[in-house]
N, C-alpha and C positions, 0 to 999 in steps of 0.2 A: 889371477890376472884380472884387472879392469876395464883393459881396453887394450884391443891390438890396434898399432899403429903399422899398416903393412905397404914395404915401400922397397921390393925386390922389383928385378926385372923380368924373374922367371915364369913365365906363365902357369906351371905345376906347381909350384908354390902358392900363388898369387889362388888359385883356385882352392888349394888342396886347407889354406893356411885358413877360407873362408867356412867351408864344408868342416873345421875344427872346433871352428870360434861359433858356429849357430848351432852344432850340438852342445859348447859350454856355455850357452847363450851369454857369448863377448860382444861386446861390438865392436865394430870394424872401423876404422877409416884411413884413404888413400889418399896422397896428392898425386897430381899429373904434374911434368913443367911445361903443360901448354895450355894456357887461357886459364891459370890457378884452377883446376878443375879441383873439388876435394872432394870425395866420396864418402858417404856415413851409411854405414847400414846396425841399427841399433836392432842386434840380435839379441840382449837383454831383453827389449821391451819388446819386440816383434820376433819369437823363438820360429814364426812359421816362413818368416821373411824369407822372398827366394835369394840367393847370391846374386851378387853383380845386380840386384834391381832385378832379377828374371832378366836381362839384355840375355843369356843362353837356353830360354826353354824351348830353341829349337833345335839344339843338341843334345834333347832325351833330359831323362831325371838328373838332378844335382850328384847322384852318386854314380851315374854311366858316365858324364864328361870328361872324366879323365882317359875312358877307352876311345873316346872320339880325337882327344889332344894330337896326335902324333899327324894324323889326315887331315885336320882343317885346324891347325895350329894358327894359319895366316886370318882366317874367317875369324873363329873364335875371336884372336887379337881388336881383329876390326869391329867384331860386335862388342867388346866391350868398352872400345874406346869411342864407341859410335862416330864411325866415320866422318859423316859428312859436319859433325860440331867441331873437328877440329881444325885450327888456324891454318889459314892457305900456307903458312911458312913449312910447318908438320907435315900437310897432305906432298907438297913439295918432296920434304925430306923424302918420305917413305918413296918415292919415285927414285931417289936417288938409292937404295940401298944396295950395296953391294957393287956400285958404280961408280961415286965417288965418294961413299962413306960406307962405313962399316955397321954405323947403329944410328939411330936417330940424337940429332945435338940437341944436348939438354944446355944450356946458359946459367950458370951458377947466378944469375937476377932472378931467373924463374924459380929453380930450386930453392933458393933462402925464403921466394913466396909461398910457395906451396908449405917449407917447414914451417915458417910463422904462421902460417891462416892454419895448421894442422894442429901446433900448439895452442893457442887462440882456441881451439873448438874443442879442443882434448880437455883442456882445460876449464870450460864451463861445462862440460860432459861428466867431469868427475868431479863438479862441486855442484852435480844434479840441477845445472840450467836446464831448459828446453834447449834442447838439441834435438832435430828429428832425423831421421833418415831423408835420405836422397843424395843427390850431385847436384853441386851448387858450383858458382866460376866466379872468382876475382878475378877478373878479365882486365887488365889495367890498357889494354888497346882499345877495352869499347869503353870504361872510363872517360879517357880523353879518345877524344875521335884520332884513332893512326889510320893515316891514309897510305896502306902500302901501294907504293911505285916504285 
């Protein structure tokens, strides 16, 4: 394998599939569908890279977070989606869960974003561009100025 392109909702996966791919030193990358967030962590080139950016090394070592998952499933979630970057629409939803929605609304405009800018970087990734690690946003709301009202 090349490149994992990991795009579950499960959060034991999402961890477990990371902790796989940086002892085969894979690299990684995620889309979000909010604010084109896409995640690259190039385990290849950086075998000591922590998961998620380190956003969990206050949950113990990379091989204890999974005995921490079950108790701060909702923390974990939020540090790794770092709360406060995500669009008022998302912080919204999550208010809403379980009240008048079941899971957070993804928008098949944002998804077909996140699969293109995923292919797009998969793809000079595996014809050895520069690609570096980090979290980067195709943010097509701060593109053009959206004024939510």
């Amino acid at each position: 394998m090349d490149l994992l392109i990991e795009e579950c909702d499960s959060l034991p996966i999402k961890i477990l599939s990371r902790i796989k791919a940086k002892a085969l030193k894979i690299p990684v990358m995620m889309d979000t569908s909010d604010r084109g967030m896409i995640d690259i962590e190039r385990f290849d080139q950086e075998p000591e890279r922590l998961i998620f950016h380190g956003l969990l090394t206050e949950y113990g070592p990379e091989g204890e977070i999974m005995t921490k998952l079950q108790e701060h499933a909702k923390d974990i979630m939020m540090s790794l989606l770092q709360f406060d970057n995500l669009s008022p629409r998302v912080k919204f939803s999550f208010s809403e869960l379980g009240k008048t929605i079941t899971s957070w609304p993804q928008l098949a405009s944002s998804v077909f974003l996140g699969g293109a800018a995923c292919c797009h970087y998969a793809r000079l990734l595996l014809l050895n561009h520069k690609v570096d690690s980090g979290r980067f946003y195709v943010d097509l709301d701060k593109i053009i100025d959206f004024n939510e009202s």
